[in-house]
C-alpha positions in Angstrom: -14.3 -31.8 -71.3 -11.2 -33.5 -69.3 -11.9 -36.4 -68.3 -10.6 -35.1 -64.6 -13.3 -33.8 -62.3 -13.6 -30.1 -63.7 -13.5 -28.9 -60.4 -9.5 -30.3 -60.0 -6.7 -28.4 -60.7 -5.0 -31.3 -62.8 -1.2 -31.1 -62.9 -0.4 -34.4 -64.7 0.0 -36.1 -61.0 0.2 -39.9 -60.6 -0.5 -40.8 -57.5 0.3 -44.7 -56.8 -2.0 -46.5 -55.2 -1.9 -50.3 -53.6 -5.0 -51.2 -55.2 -5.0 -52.6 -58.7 -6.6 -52.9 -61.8 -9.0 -55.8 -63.7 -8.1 -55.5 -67.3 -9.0 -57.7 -69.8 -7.7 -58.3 -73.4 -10.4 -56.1 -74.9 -9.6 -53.2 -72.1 -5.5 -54.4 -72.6 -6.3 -53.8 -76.4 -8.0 -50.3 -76.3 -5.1 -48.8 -73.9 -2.6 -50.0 -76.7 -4.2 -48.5 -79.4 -4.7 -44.9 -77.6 -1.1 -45.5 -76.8 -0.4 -45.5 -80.0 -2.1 -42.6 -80.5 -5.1 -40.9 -78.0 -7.1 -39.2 -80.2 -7.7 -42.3 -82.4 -12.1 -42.1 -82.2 -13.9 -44.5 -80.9 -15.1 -45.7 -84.0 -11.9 -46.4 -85.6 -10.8 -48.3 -82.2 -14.2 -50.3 -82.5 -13.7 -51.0 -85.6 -10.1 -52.1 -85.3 -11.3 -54.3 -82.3 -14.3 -55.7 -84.0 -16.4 -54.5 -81.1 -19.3 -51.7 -80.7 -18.4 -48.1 -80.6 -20.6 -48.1 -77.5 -18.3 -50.9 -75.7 -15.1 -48.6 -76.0 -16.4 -45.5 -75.1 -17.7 -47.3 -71.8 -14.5 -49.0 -70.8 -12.5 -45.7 -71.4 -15.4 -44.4 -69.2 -15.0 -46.8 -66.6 -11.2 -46.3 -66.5 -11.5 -43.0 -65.6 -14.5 -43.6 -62.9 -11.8 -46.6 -60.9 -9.2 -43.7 -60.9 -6.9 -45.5 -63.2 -6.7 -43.5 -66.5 -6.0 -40.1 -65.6 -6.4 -38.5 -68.8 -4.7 -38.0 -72.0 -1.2 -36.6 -72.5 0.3 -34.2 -75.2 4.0 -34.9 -75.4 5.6 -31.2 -76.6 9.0 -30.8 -77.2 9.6 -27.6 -76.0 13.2 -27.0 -77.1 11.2 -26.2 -80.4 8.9 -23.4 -78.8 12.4 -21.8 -77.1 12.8 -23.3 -73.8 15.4 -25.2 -72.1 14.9 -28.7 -70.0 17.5 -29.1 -66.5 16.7 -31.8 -64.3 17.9 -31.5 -60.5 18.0 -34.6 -58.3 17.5 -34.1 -54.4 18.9 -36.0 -51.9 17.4 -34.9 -48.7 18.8 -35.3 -45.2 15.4 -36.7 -43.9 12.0 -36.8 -45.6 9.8 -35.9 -42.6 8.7 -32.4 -44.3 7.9 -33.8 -47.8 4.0 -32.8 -48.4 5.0 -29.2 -47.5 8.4 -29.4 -49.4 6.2 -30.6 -52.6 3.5 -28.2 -52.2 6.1 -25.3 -52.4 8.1 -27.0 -55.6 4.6 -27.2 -57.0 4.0 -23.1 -56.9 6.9 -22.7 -59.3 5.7 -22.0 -62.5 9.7 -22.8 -63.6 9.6 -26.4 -62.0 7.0 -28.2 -64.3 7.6 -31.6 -63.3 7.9 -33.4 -59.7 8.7 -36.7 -58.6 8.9 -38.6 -55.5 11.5 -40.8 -55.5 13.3 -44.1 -53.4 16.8 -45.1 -53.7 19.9 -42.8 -54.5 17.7 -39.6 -54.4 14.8 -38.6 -52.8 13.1 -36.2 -55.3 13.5 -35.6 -59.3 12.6 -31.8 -60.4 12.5 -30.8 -64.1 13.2 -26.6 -64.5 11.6 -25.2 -67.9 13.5 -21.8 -68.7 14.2 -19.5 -71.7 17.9 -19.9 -70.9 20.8 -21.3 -68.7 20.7 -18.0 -66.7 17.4 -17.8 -65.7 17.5 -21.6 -64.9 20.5 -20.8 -62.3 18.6 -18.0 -60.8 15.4 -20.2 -60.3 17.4 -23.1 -58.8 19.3 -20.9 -56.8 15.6 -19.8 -55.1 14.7 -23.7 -54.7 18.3 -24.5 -53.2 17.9 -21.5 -50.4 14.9 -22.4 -49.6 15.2 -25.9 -49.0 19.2 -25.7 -47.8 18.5 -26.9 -44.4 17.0 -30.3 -45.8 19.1 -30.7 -48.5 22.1 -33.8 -47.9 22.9 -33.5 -51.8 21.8 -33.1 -55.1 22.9 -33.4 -58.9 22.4 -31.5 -62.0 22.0 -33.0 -65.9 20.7 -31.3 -68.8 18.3 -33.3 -71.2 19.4 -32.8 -74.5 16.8 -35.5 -75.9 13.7 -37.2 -74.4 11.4 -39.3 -76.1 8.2 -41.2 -74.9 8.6 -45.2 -76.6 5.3 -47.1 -76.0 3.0 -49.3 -73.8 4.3 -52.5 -75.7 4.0 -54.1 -72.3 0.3 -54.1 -72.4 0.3 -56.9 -74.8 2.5 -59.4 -76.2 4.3 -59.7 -79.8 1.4 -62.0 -80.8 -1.7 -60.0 -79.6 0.3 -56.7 -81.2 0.9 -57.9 -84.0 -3.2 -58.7 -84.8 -4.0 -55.2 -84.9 -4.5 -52.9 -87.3 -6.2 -49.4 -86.9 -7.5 -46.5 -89.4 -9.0 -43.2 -88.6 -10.6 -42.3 -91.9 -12.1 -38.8 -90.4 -8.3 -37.8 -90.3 -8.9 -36.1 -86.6 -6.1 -38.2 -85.4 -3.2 -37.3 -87.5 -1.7 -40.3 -88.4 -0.1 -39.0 -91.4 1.6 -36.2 -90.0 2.2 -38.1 -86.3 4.0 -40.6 -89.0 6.2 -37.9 -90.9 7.6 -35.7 -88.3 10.8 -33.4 -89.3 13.6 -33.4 -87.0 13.6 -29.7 -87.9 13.3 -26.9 -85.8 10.8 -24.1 -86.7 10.2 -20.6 -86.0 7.9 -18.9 -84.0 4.6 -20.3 -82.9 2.1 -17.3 -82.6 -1.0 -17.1 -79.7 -3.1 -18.8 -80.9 -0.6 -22.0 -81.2 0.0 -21.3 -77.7 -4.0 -21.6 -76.8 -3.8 -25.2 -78.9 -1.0 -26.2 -77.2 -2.2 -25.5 -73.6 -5.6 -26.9 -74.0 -3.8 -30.4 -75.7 -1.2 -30.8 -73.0 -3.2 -32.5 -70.3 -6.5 -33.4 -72.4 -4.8 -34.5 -76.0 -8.1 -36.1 -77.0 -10.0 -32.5 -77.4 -12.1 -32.4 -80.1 -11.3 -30.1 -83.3 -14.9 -28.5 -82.5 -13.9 -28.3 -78.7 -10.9 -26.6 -79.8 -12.3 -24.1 -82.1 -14.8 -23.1 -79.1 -12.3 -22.2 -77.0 -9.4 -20.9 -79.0 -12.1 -18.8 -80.8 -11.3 -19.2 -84.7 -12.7 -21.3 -87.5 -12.8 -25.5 -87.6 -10.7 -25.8 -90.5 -7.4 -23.2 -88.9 -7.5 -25.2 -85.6 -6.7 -28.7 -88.2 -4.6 -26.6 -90.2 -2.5 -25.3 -86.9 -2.9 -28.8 -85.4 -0.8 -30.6 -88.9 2.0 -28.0 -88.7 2.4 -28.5 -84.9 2.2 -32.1 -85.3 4.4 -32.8 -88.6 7.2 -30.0 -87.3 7.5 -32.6 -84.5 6.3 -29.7 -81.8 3.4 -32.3 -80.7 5.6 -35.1 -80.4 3.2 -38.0 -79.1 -0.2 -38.1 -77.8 -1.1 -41.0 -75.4 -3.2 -41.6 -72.1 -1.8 -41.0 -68.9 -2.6 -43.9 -66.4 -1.3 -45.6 -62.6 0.9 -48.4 -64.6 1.4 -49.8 -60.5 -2.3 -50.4 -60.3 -1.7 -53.1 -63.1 1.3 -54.9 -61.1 4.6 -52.8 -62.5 6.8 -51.0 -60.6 8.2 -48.4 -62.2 12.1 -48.0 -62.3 14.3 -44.9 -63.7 17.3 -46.5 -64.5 20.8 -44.3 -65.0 23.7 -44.9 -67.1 27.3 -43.5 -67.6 28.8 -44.8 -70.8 31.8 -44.3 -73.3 32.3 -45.4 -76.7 28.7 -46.2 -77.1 26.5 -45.6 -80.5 23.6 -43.9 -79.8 21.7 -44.9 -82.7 22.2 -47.8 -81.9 21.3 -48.0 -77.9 18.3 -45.7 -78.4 17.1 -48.5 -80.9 17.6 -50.8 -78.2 15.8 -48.8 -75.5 12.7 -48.1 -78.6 12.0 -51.3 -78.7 12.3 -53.1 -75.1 8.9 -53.9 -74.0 9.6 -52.9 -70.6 10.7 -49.0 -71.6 8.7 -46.0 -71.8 10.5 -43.4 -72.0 14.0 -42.8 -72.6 16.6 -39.2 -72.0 19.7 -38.0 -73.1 21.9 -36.2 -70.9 24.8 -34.3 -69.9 25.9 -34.1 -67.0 26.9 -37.4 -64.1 24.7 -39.6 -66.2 24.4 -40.1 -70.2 21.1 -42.0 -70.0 18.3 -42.0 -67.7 15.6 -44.2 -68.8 12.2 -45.3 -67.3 11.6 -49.2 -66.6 8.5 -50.8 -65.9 9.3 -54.4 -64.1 6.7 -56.8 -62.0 9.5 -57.4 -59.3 12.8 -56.6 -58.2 13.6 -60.1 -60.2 12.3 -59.0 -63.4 14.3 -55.8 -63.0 17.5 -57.3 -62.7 17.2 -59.7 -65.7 16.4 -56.2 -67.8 19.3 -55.0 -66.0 21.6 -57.7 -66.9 20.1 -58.2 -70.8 20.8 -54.1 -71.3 24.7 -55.2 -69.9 25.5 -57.7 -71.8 24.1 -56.4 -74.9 26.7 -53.5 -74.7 29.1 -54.7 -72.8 32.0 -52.9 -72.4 30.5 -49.5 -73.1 28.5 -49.1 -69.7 30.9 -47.6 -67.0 28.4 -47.3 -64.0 24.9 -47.4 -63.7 21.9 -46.8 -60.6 18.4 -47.2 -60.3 15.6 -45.6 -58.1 11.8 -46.4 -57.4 9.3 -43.7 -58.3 6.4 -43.7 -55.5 4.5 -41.1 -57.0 4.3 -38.5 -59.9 3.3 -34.7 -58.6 3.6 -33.0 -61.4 3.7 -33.2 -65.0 2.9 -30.2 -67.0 4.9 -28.4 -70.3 5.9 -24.6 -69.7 3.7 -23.0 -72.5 4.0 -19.1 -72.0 
């Protein structure tokens, strides 16, 4: 079962809240491990933790009953399964009509994520489509609709995106202390750890059921799974390795209010020449303070997402991220995310 109320239509919304969050090193330390991967069990995270089974699953429980963990996230890359990622920025001319505007950009089954934004834009949209055309003619609807709201907006394809850790929950000292096995194999390691690069072919229904039911509760159990996608134990493992080692299930990890533990959360854009990629996404892989990192075409190169206690601690990241390539970075922006409405992969 989710660990959403069943009765909530779930969309992969983060809805910031003022309050925050009491966590301790053991609670600091179980986040980090299902960051690592969320469908480590609770016995291998115990185990890994020296602490009883019965301990974990009660402060994963308790997470969820504060309203901080939200659930747990399958990250699909959906340029293997045929579809095509175009992100729109919005900036409106005034943002008195916003619940209504985001209740109508939540209806479209194209538009699969929403953010609300502060800064240089007002609102971030994500359009999944089969192709460029279909992606013109569903923006084109969104654009109409809204025109007499709309100051400005820009357009940048993502041609790579990539989710890069909760490093920030603990330091290089309390990381480096653990070590965690699954030996019932129901996590994947293995095949998380040998992903191919390569694209497949066609993924059949029942891949599709998998894929749908992992999306927004990546913890499900293979029994769970078998329930519902109706066919045997031991094909849902078997369909579960081939989407995870062809790199289709790209990251599993739980999806929690990071501002309810004292982080704002940044997205940070770039316009560079002459830079190595390999290099700067290495950089961005391993900052502390980065989640989650795109590739784009379009106004910006790189948009990537910063986590930062204060507008102090920003600009030091900032600054480090300049000097470190200096001389490649021709402009770059930020923007505050207030709230997340909508997070969900286009599986059809």
């Amino acid at each position: 079962m989710s660990i959403k109320n069943k009765e909530k239509n779930f969309k992969g919304e983060i809805l910031s809240k003022p309050k925050k969050v009491k966590l301790d090193l053991i609670d600091r330390k179980i986040l980090y491990l299902l960051s690592l991967n969320s469908r480590f069990s609770h016995t291998a995270i115990s185990n890994a933790l020296k602490i009883r089974r019965e301990v974990v699953a009660y402060r994963i429980k308790r997470f969820a009953e504060e309203d901080f963990l939200h659930g747990f996230f399958a990250l699909i890359d959906v340029s293997k399964i045929g579809y095509q990622l175009n992100m729109v920025y919005i900036k409106l001319l005034n943002t008195t009509t916003t619940k209504e505007i985001f209740e109508y950009l939540e209806s479209i089954p194209e538009i699969t994520r929403i953010k609300e934004c502060a800064g240089i834009y007002d609102i971030q949209i994500i359009f999944s489509t089969k192709n460029i055309a279909k992606f013109d003619e569903s923006l084109d609807v969104v654009l109409t609709h809204m025109s007499l709201i709309i100051r400005d907006y820009d357009i940048l394809r993502i041609v790579e995106e990539d989710y890069t850790g909760l490093e920030l929950l603990l330091s290089a000292n309390e990381r480096s202390s653990l070590s965690i096995k699954d030996r019932k194999g129901s996590s994947f390691s293995k095949e998380f750890s040998q992903q191919s690069s390569d694209v497949i072919g066609d993924i059949d229904d029942n891949d599709k059921k998998i894929l749908r039911l992992l999306q927004l509760n990546a913890n499900m159990q293979i029994l769970e799974l078998s329930k519902k996608v109706k066919i045997a134990p031991i094909a849902i493992t078997n369909r579960l390795r081939k989407l995870i080692a062809s790199g289709i299930i790209r990251h599993t990890y739980p999806l929690f209010d990071v501002s309810q533990m004292g982080y704002q959360w940044h997205k940070v854009f770039f316009q560079v020449r002459d830079l190595k990629k390999s290099e700067f996404v290495s950089y961005l892989r391993n900052h502390d303070n980065i989640l989650w990192y795109m590739k784009l075409i379009g106004k910006w190169n790189y948009q990537f997402s910063v986590f930062a206690r204060d507008n102090i601690e920003l600009h030091t990241i900032l600054n480090d991220i300049r000097s470190k390539f200096s001389g490649k970075i021709v402009s770059y922006d930020t923007l505050m995310i207030l709230h997340q409405h909508k997070f969900v992969h286009r599986i059809d």
